[in-house]
C-alpha positions, 0 to 999 in steps of 0.5 A: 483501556489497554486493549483499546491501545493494542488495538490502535496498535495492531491497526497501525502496524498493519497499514505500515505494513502495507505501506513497507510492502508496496514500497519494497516491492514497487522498487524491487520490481516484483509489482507492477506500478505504472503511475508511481505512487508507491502503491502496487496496481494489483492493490489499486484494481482491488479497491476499484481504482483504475491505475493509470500513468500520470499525464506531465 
């Protein structure tokens, strides 16, 4: 039972993780975020997402 819940843990450290990132880095302006979301557009043409600015 407890490696279950360090499991749950590590996973959930690591999204957080990538989150903290893109959010630190879309605002210090080191990654590129055209239609800010918060989610780096290197990190989107990785998963096969076509990052693009939102129409108003």
């Amino acid at each position: 039972m407890n490696e279950i819940i360090i499991v749950v843990v590590a996973i959930v450290v690591l999204i957080v993780g990538v989150i903290v990132y893109g959010v630190i880095s879309t605002t210090m302006g080191s990654e590129e975020d055209v239609n800010k979301n918060y989610i780096p557009d290197r990190f989107e043409r990785m998963v096969g997402k076509d990052p693009k600015k939102k129409e108003e």
